[in-house]
N, CA, C and O of each residue as an XYZ file, in Angstrom:
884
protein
N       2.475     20.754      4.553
C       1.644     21.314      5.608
C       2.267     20.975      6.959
O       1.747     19.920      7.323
N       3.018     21.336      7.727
C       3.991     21.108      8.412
C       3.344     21.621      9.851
O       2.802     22.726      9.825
N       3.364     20.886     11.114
C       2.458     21.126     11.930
C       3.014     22.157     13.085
O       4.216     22.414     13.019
N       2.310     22.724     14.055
C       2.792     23.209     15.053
C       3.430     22.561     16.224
O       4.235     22.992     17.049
N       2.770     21.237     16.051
C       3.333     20.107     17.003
C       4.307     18.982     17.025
O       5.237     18.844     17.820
N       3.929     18.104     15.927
C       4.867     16.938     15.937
C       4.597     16.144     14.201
O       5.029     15.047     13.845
N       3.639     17.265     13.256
C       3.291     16.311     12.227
C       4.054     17.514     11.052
O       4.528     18.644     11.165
N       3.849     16.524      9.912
C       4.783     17.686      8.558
C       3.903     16.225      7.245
O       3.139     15.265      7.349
N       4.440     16.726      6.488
C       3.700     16.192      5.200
C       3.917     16.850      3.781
O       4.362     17.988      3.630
N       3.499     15.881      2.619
C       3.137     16.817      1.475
C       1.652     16.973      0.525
O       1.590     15.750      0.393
N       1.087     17.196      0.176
C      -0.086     16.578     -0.950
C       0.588     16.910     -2.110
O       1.004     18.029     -2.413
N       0.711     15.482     -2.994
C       1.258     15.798     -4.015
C       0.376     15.033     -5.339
O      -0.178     13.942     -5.478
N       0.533     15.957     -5.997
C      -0.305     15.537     -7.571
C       0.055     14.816     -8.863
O       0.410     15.650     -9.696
N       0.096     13.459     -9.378
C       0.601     12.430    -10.464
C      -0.344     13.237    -11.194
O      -1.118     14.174    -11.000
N       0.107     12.361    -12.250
C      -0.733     11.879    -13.499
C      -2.307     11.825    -13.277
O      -3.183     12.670    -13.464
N      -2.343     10.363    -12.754
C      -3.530      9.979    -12.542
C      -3.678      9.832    -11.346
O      -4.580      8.996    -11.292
N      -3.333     10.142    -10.085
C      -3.414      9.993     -8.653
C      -2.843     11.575     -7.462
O      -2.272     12.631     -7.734
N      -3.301     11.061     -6.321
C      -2.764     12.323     -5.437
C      -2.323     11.325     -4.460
O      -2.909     10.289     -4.146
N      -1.240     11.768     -4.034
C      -0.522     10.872     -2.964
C      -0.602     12.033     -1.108
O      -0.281     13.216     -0.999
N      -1.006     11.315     -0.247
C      -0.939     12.254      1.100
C       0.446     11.387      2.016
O       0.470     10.276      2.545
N       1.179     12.142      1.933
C       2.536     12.191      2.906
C       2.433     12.766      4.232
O       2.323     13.935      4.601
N       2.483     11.838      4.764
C       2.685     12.032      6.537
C       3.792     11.701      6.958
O       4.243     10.577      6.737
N       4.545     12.766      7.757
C       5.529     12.402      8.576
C       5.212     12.402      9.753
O       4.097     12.868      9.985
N       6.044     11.891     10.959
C       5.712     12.160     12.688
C       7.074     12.933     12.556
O       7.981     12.318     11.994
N       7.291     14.022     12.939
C       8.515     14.466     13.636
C       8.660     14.868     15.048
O       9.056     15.959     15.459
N       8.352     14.023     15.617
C       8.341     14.006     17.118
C       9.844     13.194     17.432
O      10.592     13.717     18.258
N      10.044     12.584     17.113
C      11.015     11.614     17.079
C      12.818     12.953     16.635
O      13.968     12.642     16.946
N      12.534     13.895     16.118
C      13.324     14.680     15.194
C      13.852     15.281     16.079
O      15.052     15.382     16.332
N      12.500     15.941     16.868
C      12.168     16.650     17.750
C      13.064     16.760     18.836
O      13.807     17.702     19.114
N      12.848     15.312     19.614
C      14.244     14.676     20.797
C      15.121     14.283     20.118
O      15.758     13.495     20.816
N      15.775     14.388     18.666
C      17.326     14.103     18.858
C      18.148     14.760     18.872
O      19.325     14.401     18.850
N      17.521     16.546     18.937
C      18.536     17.490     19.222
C      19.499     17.674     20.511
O      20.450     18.429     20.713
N      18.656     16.342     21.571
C      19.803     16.548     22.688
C      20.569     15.418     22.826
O      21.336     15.307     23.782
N      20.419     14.273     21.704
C      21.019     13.239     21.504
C      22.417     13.690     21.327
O      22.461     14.709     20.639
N      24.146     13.057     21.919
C      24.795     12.952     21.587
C      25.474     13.064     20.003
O      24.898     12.424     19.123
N      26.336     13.635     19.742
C      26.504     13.880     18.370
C      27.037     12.059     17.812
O      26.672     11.632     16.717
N      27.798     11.314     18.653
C      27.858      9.892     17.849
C      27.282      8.874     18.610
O      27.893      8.029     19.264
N      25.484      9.060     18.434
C      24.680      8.601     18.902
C      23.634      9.052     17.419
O      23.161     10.170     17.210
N      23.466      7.733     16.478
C      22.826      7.547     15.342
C      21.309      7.844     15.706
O      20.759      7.330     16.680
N      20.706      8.691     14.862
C      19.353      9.890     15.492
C      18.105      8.655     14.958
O      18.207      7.760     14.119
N      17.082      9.011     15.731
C      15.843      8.032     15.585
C      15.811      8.266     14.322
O      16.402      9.190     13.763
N      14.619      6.844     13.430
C      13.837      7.086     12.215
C      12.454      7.991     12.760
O      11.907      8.215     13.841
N      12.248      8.366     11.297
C      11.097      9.346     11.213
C      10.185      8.212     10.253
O      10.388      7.642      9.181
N       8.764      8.230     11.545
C       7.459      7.411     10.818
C       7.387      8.297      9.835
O       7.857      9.430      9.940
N       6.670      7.769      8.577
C       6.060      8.775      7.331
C       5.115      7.453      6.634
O       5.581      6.352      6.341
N       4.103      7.758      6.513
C       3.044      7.181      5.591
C       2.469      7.882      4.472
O       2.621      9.092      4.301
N       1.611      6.899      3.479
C       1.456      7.638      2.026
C       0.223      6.922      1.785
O       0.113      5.725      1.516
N      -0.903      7.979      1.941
C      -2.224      7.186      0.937
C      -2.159      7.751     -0.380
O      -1.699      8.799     -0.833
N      -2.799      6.673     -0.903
C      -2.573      7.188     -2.601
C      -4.487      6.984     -3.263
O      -5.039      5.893     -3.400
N      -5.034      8.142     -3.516
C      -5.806      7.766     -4.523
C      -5.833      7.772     -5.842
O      -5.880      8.908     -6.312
N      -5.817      6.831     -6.676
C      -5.950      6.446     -7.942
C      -7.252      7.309     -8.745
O      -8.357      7.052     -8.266
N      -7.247      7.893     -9.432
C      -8.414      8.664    -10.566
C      -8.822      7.317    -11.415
O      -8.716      7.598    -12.609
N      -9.219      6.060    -11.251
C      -9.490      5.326    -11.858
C     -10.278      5.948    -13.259
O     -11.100      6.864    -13.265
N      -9.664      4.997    -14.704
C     -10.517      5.423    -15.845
C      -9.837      6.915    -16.029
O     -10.836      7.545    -16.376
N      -9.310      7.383    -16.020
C      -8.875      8.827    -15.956
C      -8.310      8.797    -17.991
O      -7.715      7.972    -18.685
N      -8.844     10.008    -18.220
C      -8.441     10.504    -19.448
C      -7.162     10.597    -19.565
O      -6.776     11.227    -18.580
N      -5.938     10.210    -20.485
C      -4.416     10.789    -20.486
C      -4.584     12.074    -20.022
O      -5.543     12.826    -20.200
N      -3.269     12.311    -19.236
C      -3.143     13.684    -18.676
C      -2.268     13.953    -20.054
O      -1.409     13.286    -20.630
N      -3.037     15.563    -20.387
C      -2.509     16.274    -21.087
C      -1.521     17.257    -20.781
O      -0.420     17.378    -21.320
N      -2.301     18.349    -19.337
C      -1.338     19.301    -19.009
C      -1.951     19.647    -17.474
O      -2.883     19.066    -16.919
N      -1.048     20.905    -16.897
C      -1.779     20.817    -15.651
C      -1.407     22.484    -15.968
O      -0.827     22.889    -16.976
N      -1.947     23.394    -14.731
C      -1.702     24.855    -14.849
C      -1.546     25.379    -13.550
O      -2.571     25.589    -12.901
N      -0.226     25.677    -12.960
C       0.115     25.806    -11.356
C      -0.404     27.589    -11.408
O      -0.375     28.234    -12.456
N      -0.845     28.152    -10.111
C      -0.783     29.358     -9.859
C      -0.222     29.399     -8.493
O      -0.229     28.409     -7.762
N       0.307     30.646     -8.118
C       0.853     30.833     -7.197
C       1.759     30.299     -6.173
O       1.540     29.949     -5.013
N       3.631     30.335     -7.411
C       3.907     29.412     -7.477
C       4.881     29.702     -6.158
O       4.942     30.855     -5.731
N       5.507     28.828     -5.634
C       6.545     28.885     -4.097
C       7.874     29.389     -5.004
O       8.225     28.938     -6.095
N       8.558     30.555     -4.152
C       9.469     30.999     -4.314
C      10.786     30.053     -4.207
O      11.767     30.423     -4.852
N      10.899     28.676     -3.324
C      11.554     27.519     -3.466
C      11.432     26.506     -4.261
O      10.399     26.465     -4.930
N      12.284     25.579     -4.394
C      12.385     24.503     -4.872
C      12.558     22.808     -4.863
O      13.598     22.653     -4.223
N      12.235     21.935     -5.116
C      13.257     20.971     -4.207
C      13.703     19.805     -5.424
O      12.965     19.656     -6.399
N      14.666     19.193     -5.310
C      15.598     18.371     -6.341
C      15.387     17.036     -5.435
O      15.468     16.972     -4.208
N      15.067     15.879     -6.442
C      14.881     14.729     -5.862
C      15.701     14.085     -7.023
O      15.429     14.180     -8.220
N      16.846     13.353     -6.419
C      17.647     12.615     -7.201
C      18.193     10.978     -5.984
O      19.109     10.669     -5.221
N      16.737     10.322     -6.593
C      16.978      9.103     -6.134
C      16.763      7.504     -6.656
O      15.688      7.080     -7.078
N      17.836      6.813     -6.557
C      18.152      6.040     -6.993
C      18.894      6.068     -8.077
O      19.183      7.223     -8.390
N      19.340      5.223     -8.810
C      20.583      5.074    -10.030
C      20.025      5.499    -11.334
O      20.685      5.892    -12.296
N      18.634      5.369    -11.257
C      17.908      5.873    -12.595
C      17.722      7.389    -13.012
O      16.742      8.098    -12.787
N      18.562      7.626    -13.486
C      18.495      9.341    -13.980
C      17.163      9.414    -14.224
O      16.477     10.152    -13.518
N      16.536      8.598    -15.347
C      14.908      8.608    -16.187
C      13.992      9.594    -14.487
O      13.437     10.675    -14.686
N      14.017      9.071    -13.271
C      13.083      8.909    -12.571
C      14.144      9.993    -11.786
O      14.632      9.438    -10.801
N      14.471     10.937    -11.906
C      15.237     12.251    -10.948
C      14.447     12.884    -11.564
O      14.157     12.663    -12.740
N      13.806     14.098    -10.603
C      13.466     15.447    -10.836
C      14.258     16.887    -10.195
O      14.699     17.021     -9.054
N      14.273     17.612    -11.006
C      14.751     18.926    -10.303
C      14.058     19.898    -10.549
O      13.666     19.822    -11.713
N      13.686     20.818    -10.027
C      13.256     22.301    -10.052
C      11.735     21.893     -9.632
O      10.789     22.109    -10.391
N      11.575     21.240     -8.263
C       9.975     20.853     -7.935
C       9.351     22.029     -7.542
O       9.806     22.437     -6.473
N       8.534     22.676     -7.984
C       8.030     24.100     -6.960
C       6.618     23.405     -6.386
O       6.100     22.349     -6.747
N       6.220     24.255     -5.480
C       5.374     24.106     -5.037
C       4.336     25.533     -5.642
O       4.698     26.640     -6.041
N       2.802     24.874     -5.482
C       1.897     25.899     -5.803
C       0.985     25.973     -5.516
O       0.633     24.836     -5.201
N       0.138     26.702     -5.367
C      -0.817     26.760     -4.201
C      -2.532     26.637     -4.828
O      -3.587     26.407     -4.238
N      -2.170     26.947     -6.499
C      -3.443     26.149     -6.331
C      -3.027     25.808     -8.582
O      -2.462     26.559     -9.376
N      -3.764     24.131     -8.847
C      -3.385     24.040     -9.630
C      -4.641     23.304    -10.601
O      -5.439     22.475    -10.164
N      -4.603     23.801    -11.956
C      -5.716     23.195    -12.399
C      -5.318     21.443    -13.555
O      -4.900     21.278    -14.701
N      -5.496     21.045    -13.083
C      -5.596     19.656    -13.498
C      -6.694     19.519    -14.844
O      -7.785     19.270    -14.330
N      -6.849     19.579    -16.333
C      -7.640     19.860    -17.580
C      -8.176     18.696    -17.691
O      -7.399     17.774    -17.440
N      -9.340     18.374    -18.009
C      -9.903     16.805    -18.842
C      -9.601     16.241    -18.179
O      -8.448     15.991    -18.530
N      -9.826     15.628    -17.107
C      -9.767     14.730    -15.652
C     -10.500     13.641    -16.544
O      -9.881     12.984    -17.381
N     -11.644     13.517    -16.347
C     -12.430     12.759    -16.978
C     -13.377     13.673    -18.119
O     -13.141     14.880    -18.076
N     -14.396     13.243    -19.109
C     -14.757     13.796    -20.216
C     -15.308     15.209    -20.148
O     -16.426     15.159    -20.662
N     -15.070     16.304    -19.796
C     -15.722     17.542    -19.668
C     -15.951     17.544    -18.155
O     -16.957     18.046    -17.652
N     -14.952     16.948    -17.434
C     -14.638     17.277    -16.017
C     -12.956     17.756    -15.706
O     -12.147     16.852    -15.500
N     -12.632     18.766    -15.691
C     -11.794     19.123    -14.392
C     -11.410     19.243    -13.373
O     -12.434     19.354    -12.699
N     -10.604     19.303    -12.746
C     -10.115     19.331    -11.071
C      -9.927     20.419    -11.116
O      -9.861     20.975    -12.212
N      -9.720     21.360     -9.528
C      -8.828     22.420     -9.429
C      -8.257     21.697     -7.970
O      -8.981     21.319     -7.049
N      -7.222     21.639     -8.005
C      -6.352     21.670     -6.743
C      -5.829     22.767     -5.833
O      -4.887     23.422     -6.280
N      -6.382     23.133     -4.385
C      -5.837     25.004     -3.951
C      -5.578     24.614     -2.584
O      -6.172     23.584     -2.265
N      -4.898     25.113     -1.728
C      -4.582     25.446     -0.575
C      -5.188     26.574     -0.305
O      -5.436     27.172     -1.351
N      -5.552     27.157      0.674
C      -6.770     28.369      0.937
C      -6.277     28.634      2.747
O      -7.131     28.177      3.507
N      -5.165     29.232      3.405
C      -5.548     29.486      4.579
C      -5.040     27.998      5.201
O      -4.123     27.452      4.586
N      -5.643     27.253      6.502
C      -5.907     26.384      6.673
C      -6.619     25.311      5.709
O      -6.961     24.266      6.263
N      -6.791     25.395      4.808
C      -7.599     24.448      3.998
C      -7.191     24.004      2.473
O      -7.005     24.752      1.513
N      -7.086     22.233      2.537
C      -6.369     21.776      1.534
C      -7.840     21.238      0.732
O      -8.575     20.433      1.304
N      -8.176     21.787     -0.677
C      -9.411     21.165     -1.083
C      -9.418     21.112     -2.428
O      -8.849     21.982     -3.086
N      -9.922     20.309     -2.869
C     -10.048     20.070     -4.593
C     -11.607     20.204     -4.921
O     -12.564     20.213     -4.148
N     -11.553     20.309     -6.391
C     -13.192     21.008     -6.824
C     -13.221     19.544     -7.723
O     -12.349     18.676     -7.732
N     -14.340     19.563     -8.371
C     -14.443     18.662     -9.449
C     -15.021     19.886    -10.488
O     -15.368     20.747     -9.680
N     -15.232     20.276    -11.480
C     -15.829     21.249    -12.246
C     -16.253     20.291    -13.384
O     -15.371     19.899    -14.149
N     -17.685     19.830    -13.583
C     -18.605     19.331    -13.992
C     -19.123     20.034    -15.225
O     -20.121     20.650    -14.850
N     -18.955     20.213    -16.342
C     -19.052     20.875    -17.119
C     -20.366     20.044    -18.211
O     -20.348     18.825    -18.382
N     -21.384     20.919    -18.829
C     -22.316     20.288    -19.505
C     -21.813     19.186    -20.537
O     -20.919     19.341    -21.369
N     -22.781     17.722    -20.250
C     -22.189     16.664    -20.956
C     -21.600     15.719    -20.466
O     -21.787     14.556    -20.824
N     -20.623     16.156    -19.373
C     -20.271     15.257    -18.155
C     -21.252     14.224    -18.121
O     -22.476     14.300    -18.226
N     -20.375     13.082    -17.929
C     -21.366     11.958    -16.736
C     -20.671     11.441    -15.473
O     -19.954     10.444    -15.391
N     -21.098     12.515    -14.258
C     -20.398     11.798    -13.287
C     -20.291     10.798    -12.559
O     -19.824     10.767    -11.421
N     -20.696      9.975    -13.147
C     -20.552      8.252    -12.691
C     -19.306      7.535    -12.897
O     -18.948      6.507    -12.323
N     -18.305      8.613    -14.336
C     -17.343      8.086    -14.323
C     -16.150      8.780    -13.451
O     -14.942      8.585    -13.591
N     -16.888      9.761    -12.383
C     -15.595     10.290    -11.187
C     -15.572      8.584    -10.164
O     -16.528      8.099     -9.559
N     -14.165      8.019    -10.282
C     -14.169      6.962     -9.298
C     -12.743      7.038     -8.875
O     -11.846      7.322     -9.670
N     -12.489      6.713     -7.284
C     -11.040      7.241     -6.774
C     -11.159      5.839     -5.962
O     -12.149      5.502     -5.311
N      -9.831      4.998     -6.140
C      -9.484      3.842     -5.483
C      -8.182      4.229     -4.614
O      -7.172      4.723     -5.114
N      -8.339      3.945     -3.284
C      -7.645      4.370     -2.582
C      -6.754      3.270     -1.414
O      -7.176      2.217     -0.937
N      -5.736      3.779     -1.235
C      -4.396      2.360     -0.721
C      -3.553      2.950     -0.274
O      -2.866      3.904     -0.639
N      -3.652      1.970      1.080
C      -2.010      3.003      2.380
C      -3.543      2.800      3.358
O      -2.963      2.916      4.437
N      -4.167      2.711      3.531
C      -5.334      3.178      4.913
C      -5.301      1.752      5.688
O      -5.043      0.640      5.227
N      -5.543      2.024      6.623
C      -6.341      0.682      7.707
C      -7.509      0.411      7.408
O      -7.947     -0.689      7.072
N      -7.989      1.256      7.499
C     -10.161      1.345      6.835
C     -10.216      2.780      6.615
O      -9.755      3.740      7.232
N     -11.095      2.619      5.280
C     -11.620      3.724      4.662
C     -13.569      3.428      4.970
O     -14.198      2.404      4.702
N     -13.986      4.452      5.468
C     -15.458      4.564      5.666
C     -15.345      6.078      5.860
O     -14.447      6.869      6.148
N     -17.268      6.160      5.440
C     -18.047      7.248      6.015
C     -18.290      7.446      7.618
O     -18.389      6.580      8.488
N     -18.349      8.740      7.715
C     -18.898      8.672      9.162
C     -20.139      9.462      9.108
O     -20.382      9.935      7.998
N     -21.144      9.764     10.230
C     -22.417     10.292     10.243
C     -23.045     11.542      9.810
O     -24.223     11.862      9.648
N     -21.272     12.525      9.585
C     -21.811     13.295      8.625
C     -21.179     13.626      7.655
O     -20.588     14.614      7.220
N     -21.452     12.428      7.334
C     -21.289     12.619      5.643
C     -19.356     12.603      5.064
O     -19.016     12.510      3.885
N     -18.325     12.726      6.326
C     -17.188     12.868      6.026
C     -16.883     11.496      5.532
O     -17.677     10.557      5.586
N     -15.426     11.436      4.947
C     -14.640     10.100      4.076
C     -13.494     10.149      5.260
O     -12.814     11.139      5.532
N     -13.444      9.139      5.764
C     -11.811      9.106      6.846
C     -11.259      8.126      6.312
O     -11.779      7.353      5.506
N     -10.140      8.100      6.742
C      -8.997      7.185      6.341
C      -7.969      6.993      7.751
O      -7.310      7.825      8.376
N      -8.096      5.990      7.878
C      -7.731      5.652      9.232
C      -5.892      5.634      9.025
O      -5.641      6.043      7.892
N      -5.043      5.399      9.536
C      -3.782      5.002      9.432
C      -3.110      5.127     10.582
O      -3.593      5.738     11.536
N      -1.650      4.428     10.620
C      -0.927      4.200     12.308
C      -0.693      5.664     12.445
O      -0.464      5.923     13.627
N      -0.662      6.795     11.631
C      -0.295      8.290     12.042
C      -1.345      9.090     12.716
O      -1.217     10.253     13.098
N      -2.650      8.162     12.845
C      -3.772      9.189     12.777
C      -4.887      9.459     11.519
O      -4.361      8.838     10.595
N      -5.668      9.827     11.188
C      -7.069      9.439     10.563
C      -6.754     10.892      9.459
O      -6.583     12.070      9.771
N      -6.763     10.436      8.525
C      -7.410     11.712      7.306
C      -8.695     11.565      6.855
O      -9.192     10.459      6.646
N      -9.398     12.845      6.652
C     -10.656     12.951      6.510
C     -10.998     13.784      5.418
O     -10.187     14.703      5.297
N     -12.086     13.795      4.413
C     -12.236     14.778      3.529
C     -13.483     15.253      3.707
O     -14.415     14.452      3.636
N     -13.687     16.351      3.915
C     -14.982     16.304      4.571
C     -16.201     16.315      3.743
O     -16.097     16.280      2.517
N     -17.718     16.376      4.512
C     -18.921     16.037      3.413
C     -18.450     17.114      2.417
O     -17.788     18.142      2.564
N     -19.302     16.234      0.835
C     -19.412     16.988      0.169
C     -20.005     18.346     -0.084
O     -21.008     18.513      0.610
N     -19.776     19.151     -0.688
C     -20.521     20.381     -0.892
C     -20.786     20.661     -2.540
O     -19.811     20.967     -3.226
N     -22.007     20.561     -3.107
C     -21.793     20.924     -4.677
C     -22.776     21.663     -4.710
O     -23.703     21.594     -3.903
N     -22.671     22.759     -5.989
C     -23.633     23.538     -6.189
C     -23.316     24.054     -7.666
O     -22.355     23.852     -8.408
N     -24.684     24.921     -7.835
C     -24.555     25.773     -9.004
C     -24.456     27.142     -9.243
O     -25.141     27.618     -8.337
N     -24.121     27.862     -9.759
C     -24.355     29.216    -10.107
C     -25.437     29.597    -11.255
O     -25.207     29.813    -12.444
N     -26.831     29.623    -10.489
C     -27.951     29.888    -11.592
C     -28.242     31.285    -11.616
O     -27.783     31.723    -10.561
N     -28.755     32.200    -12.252
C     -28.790     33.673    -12.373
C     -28.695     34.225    -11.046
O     -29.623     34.560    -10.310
N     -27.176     34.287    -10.787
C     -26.378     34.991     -9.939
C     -26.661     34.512     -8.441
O     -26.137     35.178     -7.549
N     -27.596     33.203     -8.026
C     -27.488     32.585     -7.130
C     -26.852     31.094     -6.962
O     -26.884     30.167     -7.771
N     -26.282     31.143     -5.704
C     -25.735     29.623     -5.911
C     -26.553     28.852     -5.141
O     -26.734     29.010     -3.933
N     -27.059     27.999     -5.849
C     -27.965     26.877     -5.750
C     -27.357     25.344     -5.326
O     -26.607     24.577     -5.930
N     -27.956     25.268     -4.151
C     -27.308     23.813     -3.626
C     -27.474     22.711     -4.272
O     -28.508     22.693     -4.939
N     -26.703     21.599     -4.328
C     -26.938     20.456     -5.221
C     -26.768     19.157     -3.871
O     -26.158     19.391     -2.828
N     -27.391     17.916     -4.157
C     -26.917     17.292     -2.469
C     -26.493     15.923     -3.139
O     -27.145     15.218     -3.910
N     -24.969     15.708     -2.530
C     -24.222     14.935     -3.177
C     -23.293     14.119     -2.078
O     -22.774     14.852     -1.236
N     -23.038     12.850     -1.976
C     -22.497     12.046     -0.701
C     -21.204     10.985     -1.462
O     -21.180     10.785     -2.676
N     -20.551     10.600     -0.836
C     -19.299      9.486     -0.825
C     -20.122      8.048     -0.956
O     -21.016      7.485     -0.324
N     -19.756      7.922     -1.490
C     -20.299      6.324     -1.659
C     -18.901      5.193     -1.858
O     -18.143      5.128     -2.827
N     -18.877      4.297     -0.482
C     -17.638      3.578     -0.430
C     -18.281      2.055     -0.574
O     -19.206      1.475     -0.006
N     -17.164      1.625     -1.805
C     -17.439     -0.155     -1.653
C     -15.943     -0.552     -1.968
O     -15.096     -0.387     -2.846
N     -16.099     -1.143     -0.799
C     -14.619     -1.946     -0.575
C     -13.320     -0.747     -0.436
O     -13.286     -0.212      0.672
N     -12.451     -0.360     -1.258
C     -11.332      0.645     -1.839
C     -11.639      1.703     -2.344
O     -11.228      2.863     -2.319
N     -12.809      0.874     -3.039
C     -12.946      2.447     -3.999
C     -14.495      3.522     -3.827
O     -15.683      3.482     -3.506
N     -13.696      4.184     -4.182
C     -15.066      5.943     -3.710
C     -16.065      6.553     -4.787
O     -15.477      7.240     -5.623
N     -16.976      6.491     -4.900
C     -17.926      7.398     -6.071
C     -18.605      8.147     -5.436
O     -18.878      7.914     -4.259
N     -19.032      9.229     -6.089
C     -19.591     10.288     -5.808
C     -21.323      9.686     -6.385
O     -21.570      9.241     -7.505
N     -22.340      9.860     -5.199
C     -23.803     10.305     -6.065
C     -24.427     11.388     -5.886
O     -24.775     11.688     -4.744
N     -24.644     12.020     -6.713
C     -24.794     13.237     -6.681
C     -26.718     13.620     -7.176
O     -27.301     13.134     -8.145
N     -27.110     14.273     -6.493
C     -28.822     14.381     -6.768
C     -29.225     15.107     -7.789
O     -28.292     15.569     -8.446
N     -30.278     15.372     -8.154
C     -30.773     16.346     -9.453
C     -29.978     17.387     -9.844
O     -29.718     18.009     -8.814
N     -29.270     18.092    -11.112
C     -28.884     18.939    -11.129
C     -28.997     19.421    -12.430
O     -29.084     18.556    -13.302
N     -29.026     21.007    -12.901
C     -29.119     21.150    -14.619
C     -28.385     21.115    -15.255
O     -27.656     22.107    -15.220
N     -28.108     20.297    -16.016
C     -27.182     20.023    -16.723
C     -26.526     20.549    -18.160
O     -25.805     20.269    -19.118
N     -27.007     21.113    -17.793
C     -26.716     22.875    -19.031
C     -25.945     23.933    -18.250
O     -25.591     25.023    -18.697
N     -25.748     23.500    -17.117
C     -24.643     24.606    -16.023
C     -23.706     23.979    -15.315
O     -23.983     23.091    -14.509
N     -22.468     24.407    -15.564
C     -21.579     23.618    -14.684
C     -21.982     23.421    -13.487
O     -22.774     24.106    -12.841
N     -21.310     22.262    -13.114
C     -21.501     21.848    -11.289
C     -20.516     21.888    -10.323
O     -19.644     21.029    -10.456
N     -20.392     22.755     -9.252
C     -19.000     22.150     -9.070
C     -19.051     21.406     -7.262
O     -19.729     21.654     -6.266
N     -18.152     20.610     -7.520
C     -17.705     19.763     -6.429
C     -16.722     20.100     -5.519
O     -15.553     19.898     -5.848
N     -16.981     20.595     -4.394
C     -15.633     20.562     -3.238
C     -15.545     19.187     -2.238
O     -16.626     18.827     -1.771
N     -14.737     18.653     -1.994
C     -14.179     17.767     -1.053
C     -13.380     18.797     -0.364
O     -12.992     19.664     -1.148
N     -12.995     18.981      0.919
C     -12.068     19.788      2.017
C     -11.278     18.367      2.369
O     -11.625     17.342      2.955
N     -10.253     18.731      1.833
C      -8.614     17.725      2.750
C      -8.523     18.225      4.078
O      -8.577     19.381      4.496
N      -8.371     17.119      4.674
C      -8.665     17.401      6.340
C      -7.785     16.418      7.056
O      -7.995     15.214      6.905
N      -6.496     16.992      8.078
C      -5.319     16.219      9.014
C      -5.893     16.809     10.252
O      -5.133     17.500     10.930
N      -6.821     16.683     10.552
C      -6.940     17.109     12.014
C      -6.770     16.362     13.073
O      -6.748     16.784     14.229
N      -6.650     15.296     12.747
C      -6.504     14.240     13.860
C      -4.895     13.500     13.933
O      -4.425     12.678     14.720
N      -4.361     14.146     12.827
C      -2.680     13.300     12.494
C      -1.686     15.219     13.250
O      -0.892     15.329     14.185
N      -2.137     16.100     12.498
C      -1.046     17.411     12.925
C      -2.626     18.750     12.713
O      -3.822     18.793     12.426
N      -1.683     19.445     13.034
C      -2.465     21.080     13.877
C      -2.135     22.171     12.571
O      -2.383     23.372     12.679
N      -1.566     21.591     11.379
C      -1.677     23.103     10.951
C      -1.048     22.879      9.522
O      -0.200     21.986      9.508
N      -1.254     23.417      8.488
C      -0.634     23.242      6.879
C      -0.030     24.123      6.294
O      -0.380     25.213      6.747
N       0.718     24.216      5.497
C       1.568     24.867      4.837
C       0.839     25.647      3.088
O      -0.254     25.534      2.533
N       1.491     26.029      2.908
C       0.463     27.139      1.510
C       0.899     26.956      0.571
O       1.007     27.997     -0.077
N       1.403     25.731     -0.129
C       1.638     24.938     -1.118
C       1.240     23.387     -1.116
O       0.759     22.723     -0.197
N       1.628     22.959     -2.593
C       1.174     21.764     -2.688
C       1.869     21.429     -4.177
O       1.854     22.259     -5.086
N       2.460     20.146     -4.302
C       3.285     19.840     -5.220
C       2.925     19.008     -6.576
O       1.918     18.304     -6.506
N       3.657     19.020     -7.812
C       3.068     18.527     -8.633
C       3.650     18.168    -10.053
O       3.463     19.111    -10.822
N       4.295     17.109    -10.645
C       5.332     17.054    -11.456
C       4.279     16.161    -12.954
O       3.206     15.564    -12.863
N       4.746     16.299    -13.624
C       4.497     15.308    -15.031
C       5.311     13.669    -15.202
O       5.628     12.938    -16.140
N       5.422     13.633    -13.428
C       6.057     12.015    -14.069
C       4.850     11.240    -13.502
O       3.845     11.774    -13.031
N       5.140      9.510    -13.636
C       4.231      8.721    -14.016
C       4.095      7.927    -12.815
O       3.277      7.009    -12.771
């Protein structure tokens, strides 16, 4: 998601975790008038990582709309841990997250957001996300999750869940609940004979101005 101003990044999808990559390229920015043997600034980059704590083995994942590029990461001496042919995709479904819960992962426009899809039988007490790389993680007054860091604050915004009951969607009222690291969802009355689904909105508004229409995602560990 690469900014109009001075920020760039990736959201990228593990196993059992999503990692948020921040770069500053402001610094990049001024070394185009730097001297050619005049060694160019470092580029800040930070990484929060949330953990899917308790998470079912990942079985498989299912990319749609996939980036016409690629990118090859071959680092360090360990072949085991090189990838090549990374695409990016814009929206991806993540299967059996937890017991008769799924993810969907999508980029939309301006908007980076994941679903939870709550499927009858579920118990969502066992959605729990432990999270590391932040200064402080808290709620704010409405209802958003921020994450503070030296780049600037990520935010996911309030929840939104609902249902689809005979052809209306029916609100469900559901909040962040933070102790210490880690995040749970409580979520209020709902029927449980109909899927539920969960949006969180990924939100850099306070680190860069603008995102890119992919999002990355490999089978290593």
């Amino acid at each position: 998601f690469p900014s109009h101003d001075r920020g760039s990044g990736k959201w990228w999808l593990l196993k059992d975790r999503m990692l948020y990559h921040m770069q500053d390229l402001s610094a990049m920015h001024s070394s185009h008038e730097l001297p050619l043997n005049e060694t160019p600034p470092s580029i800040k980059q930070h990484i929060i990582e949330v953990k899917f704590l308790n998470a079912l083995p990942y079985t498989t994942s299912e990319g749609e709309r996939k980036t016409a590029h690629y990118q090859n990461y071959f680092i360090g001496k360990d072949s085991s841990r090189w990838a090549s042919g990374v695409y990016g995709y814009g929206k991806v479904l993540r299967k059996s997250l937890y017991n008769h819960i799924d993810m969907v992962f999508e980029q939309t426009e301006n908007r980076h957001e994941y679903s939870y899809i709550v499927h009858p039988g579920a118990n969502t007490d066992e959605i729990r996300l432990q999270y590391s790389g932040h200064e402080v993680l808290r709620t704010n007054r409405q209802g958003d999750l921020i994450m503070a860091t030296e780049l600037g604050n990520v935010s996911e915004e309030k929840l939104v869940a609902y249902q689809e009951l005979n052809g209306s969607r029916v609100p469900v009222k559901c909040a962040f609940e933070v102790e210490g690291d880690e995040v749970r969802l409580k979520i209020g009355k709902y029927d449980k004979n109909f899927d539920l689904v969960i949006d969180p909105v990924l939100v850099f508004a306070t680190y860069n101005g603008a995102f890119s229409d992919n999002l990355g995602y490999r089978d290593w560990e």
